[in-house]
RODO-2510 file (C-alpha; in nm, 4 decimals, decimal comma):
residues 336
     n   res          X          Y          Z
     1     x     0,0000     0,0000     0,0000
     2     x     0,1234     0,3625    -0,0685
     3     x     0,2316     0,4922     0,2430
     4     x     0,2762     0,8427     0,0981
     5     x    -0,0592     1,0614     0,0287
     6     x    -0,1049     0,9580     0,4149
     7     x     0,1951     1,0778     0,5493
     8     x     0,1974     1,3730     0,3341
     9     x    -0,1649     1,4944     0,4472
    10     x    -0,0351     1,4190     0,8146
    11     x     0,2649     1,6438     0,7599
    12     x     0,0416     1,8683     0,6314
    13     x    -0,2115     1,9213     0,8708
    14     x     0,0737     1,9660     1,1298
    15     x     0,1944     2,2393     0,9359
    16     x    -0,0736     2,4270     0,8752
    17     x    -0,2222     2,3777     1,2839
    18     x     0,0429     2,3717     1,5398
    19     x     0,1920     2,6574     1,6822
    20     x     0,4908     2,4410     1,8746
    21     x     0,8290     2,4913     1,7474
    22     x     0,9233     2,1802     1,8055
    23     x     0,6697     1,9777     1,6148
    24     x     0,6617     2,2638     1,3243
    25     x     1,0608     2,1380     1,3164
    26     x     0,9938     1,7728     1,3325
    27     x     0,7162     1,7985     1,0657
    28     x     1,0202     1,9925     0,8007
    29     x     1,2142     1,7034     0,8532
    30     x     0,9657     1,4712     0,7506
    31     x     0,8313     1,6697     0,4976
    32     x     1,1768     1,6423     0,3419
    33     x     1,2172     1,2915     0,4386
    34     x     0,8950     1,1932     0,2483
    35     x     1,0405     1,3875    -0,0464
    36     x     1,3596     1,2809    -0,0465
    37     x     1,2525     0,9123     0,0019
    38     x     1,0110     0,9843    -0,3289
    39     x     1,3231     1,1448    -0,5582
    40     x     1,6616     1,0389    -0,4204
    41     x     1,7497     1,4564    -0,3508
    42     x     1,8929     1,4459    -0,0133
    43     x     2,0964     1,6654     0,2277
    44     x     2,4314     1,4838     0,1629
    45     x     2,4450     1,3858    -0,1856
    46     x     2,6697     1,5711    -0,4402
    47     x     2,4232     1,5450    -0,7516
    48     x     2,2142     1,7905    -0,8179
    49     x     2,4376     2,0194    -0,6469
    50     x     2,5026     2,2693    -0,9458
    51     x     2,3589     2,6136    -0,9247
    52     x     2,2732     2,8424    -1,2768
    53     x     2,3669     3,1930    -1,3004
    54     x     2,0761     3,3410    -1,5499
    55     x     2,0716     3,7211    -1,6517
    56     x     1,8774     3,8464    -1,3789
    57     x     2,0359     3,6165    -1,0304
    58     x     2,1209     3,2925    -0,9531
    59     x     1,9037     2,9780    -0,9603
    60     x     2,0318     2,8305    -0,6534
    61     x     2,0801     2,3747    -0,7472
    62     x     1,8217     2,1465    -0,7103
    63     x     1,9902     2,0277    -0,3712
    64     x     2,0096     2,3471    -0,2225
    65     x     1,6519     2,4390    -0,3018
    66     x     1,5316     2,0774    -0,1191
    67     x     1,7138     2,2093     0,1804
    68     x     1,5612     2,5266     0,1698
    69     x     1,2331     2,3554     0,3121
    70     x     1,4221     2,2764     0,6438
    71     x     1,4178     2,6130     0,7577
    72     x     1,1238     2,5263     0,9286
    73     x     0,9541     2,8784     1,0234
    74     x     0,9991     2,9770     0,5970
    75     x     0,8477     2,6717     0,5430
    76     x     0,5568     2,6516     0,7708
    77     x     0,4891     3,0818     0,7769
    78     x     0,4898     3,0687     0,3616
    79     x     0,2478     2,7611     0,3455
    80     x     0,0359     2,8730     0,6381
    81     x     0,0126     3,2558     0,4024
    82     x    -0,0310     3,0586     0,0820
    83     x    -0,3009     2,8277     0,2302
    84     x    -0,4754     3,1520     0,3816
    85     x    -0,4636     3,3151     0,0436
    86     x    -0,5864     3,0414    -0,1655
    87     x    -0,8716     3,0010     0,0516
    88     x    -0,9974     3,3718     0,0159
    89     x    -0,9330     3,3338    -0,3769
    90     x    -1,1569     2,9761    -0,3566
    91     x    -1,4021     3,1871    -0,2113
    92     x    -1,4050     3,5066    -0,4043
    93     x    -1,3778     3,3076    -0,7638
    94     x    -1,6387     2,9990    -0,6572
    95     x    -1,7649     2,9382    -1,0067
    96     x    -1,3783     2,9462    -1,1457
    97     x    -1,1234     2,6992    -1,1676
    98     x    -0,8564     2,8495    -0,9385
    99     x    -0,5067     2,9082    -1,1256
   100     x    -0,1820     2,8777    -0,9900
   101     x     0,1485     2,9654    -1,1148
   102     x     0,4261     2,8775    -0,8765
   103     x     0,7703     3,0034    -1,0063
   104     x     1,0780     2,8260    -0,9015
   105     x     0,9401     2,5652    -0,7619
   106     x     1,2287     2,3125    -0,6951
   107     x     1,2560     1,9723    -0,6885
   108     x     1,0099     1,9486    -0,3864
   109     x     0,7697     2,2514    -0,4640
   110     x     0,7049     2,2629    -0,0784
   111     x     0,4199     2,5194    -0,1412
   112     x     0,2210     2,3274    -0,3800
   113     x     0,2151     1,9662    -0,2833
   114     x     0,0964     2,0069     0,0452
   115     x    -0,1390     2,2507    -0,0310
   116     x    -0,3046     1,9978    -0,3070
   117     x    -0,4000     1,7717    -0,0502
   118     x    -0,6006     2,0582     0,0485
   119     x    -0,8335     2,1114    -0,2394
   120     x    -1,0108     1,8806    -0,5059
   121     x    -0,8334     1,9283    -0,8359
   122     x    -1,1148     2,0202    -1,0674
   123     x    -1,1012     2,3432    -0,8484
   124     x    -0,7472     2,4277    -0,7850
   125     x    -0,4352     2,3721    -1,0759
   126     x    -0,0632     2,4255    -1,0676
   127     x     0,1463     2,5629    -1,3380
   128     x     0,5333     2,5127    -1,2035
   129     x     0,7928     2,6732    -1,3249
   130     x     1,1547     2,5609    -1,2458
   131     x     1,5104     2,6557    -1,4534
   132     x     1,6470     2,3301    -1,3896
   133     x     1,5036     2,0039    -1,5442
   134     x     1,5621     1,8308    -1,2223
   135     x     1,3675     2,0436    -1,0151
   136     x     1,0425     1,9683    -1,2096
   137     x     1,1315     1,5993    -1,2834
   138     x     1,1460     1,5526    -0,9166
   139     x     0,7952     1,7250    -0,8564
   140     x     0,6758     1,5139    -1,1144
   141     x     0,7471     1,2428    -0,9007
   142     x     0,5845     1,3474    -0,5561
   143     x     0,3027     1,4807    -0,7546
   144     x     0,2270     1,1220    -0,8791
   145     x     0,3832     0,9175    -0,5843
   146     x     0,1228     1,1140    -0,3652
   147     x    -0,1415     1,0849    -0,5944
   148     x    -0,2057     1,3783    -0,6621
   149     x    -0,0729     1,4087    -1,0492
   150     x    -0,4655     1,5776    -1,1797
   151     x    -0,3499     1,8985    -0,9751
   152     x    -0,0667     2,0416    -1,2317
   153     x    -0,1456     2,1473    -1,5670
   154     x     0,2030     2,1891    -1,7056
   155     x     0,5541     2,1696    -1,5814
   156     x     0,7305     2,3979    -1,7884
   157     x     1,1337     2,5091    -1,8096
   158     x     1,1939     2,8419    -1,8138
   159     x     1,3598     3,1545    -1,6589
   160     x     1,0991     3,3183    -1,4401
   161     x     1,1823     3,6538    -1,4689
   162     x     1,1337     3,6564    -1,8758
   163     x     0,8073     3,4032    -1,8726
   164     x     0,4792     3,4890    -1,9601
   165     x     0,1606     3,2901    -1,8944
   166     x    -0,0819     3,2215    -2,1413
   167     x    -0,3718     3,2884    -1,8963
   168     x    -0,3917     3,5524    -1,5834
   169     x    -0,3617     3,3225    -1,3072
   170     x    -0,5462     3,3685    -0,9679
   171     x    -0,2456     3,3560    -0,7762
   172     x     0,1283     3,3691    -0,8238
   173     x     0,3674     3,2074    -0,6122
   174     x     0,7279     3,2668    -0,6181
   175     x     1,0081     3,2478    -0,2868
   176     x     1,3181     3,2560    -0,4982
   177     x     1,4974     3,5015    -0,2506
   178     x     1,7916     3,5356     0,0055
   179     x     1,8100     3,8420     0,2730
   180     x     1,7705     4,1776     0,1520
   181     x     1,7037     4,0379    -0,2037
   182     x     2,0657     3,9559    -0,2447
   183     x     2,1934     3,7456    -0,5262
   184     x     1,8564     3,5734    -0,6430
   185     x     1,5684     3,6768    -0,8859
   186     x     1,3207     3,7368    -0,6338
   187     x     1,2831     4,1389    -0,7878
   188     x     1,2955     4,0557    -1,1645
   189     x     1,0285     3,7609    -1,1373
   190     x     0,8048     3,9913    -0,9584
   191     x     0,8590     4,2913    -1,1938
   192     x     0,7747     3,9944    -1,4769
   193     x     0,4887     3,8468    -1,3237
   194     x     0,2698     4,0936    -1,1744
   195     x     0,1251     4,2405    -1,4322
   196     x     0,0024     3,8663    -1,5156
   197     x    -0,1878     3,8407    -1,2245
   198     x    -0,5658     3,8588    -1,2552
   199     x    -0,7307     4,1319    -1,0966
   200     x    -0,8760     4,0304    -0,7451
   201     x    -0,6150     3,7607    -0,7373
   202     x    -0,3085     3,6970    -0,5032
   203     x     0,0698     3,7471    -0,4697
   204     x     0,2352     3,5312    -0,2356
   205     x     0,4449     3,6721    -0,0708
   206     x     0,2341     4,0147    -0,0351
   207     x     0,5222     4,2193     0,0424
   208     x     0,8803     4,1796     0,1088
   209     x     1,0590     4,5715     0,2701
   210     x     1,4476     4,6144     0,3325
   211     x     1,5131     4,8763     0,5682
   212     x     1,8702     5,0093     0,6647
   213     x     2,0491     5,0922     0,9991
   214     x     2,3629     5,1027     1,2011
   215     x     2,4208     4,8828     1,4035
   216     x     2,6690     4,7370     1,7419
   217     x     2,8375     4,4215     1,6184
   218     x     2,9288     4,4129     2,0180
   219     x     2,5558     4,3953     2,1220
   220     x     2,3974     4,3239     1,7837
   221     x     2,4490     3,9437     1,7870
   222     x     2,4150     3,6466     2,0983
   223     x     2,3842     3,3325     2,1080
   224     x     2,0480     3,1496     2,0987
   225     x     1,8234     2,9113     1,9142
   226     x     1,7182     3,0127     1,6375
   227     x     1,3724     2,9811     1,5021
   228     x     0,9841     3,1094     1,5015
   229     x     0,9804     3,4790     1,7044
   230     x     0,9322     3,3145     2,0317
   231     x     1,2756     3,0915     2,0600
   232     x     1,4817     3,4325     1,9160
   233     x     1,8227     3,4129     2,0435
   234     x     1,9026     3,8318     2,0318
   235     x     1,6685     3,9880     2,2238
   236     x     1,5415     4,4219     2,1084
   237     x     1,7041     4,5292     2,4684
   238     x     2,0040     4,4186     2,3767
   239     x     2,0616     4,5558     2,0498
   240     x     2,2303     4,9028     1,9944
   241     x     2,1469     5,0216     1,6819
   242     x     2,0175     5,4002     1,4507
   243     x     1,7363     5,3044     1,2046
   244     x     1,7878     5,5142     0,8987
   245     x     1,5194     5,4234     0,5928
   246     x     1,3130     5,1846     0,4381
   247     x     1,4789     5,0685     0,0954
   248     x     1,2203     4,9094    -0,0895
   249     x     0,8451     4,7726    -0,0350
   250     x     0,8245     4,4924    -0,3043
   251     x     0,4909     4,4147    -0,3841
   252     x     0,2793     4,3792    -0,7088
   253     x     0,2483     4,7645    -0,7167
   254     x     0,6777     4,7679    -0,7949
   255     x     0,5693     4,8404    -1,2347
   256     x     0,9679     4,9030    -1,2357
   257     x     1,2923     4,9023    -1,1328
   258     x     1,3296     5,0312    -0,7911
   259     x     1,3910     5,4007    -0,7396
   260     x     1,7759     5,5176    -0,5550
   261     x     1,7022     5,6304    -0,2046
   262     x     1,8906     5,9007     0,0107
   263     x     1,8856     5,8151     0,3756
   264     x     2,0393     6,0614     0,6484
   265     x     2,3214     6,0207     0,8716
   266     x     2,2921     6,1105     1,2333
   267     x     2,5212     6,3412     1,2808
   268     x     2,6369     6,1592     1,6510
   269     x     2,6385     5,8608     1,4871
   270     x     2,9102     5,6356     1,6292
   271     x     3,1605     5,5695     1,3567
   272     x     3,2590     5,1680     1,5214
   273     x     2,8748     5,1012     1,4066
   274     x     2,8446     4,9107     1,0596
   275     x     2,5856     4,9280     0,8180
   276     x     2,3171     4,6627     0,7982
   277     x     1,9807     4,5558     0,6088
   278     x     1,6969     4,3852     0,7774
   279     x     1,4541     4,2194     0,5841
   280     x     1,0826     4,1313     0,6975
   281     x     0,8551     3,8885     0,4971
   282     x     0,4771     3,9610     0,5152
   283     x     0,3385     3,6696     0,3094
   284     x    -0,0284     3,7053     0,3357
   285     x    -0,2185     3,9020     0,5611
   286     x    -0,0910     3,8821     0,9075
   287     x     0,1580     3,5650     0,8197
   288     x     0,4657     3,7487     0,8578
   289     x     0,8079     3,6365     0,9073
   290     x     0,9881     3,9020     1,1079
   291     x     1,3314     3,9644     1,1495
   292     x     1,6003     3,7199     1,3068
   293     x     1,2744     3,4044     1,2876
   294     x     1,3925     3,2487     0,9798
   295     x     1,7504     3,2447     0,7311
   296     x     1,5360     3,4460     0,4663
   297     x     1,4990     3,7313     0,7455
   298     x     1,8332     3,7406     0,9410
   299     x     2,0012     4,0793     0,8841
   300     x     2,2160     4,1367     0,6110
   301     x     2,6007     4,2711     0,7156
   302     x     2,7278     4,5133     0,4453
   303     x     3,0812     4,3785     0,5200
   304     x     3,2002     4,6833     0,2196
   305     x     3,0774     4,9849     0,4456
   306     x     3,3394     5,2171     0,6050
   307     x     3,3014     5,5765     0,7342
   308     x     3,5916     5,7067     0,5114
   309     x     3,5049     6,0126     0,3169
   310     x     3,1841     6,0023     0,5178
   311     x     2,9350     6,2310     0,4062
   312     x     2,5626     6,3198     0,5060
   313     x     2,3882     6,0866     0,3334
   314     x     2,4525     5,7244     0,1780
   315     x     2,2484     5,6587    -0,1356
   316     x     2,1446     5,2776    -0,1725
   317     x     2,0690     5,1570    -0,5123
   318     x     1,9275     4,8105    -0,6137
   319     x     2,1227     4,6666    -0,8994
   320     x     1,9261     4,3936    -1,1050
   321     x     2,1121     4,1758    -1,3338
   322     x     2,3344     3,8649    -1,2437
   323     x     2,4276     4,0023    -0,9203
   324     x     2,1162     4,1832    -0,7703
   325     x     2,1762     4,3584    -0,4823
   326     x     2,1457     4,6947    -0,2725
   327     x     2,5164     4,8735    -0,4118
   328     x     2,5884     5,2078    -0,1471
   329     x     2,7775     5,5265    -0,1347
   330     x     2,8342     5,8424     0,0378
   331     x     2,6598     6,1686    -0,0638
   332     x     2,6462     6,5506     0,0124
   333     x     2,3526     6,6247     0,1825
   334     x     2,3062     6,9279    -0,0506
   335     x     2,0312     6,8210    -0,3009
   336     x     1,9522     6,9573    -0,6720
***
């Protein structure tokens, strides 16, 4: 008998209804045990270990991406926003067959599979997108191994960020990010795809912001568990830092590249401080992954910032292309 749709629904459930740290982290690990069982991608092995560098980021390997579903408050926080938001666009299309497009899916497309044994599929499809043929063999496999094959129309291999859908879909899926929207496509694809999205429909995640600040590398850091808000090892007493700006709000209103922004120096600032981004997640609603709960939200060290020929003002700028990033400098306060 096949062992997995049960185990999958079980894993599932957990995810979706427990609050507990502890079990959320025991049901990851079976999650990806279950997976990895079903496609041979596992935590040690040295296939599938090749990352692609496309014109707008890096498409981290297959085996990276699988291990990407371990960080158990991503996981659980982005499936518990995408399960909220699928249910409100069930409910606001109920004579439609809901559309998803899920972009970058991996090899285990951790927000799709569970959230098929959620919904019958002559209401809910799946369109995945993944760069690497791997990634979208191996979901073929769950997908049928857990029986649940009649939920995808089309697994299709592409580069996200230049890809357009036939149709408008419902909702749009993509998590192909790092802190402060360093290195990966998470920008371009969202520039892309947005505009696809049909009108009343969903972008998971709703918003992703960057904001700057100096910080104490003394204070700033302490040992301690890491995990859901709760289990945080650095605790906001302990933390010495100036906030500066906000550097970006990504959301489906970003029609274009994102603007430079000028962001003021205190003038006592404390030149031993160093530079920082913090990044905080709001996937749907009030499913947000704040800073420090997850590897997607721990602050970002500008290790290239130094207060030679300091200035005013530092200008940020986010660079798309292969290397996206936030690039700085120092400016005159004067403005024209």
């Amino acid at each position: 008998m096949n062992p997995y749709p049960r185990q999958l629904k079980e894993v599932t459930e957990e995810l979706l209804l427990t609050n507990k740290s502890v079990k959320l982290r025991d049901a990851v690990v079976r999650l990806h045990s279950i997976f990895s069982d079903i496609t041979g991608i596992d935590i040690d092995g040295d296939v599938d270990a090749q990352s692609t560098i496309l014109p707008n980021g890096k498409a981290i390997s297959p085996k990276d991406a699988a291990n990407c579903s371990l960080d158990f408050a991503r996981t659980s926080k982005f499936l518990r926003g995408a399960y909220a938001a699928l249910v409100k666009v069930y409910n606001r299309f109920p004579a439609e067959r809901i559309e998803i497009l899920y972009a970058g899916c991996g090899p285990f497309a951790t927000l799709a599979i569970p959230l098929a044994t959620q919904f019958s599929a002559d209401r809910v499809q799946f369109t995945l997108l993944d760069i690497h043929c791997r990634s979208l063999d191996s979901a073929t496999q769950i997908f049928q191994a857990c029986g649940l094959r009649d939920h995808v129309r089309d697994y299709v291999q592409t580069d996200a960020a230049v890809y357009v859908h036939p149709r408008s879909p419902h909702m749009i899926i993509t998590e192909t990010m790092q802190r402060a929207l360093e290195k990966e496509s998470q920008v371009a694809i969202t520039l892309n795809l947005a505009p696809l999205l049909r009108e009343g429909g969903v972008f998971i995640p709703e918003k992703v912001t960057i904001d700057a600040c100096l910080h104490n590398p003394r204070t700033e850091f302490t040992p301690g568990l890491p995990g859901l808000k709760d289990h945080l090892g650095p605790m906001e007493t302990q933390r010495d830092r100036k906030y500066l700006g906000r550097l970006i709000e990504l959301t489906t209103r970003s029609a274009s590249s994102p603007p430079a922004v000028v962001l003021d120096i205190p003038r006592n600032a404390d030149e031993s401080l160093g530079l920082m981004l913090r990044t905080t997640i709001k996937v749907f609603e009030s499913v947000v992954l704040e800073e420090y709960e997850s590897g997607l939200t721990s602050p970002a060290i500008v290790h290239d910032f130094n207060w030679a020929g300091r200035k005013d003002r530092i200008e940020f700028v986010y660079s798309l292309g292969s290397e996206p990033g936030f690039r700085h400098r120092w400016v005159d306060g004067v403005t024209t």
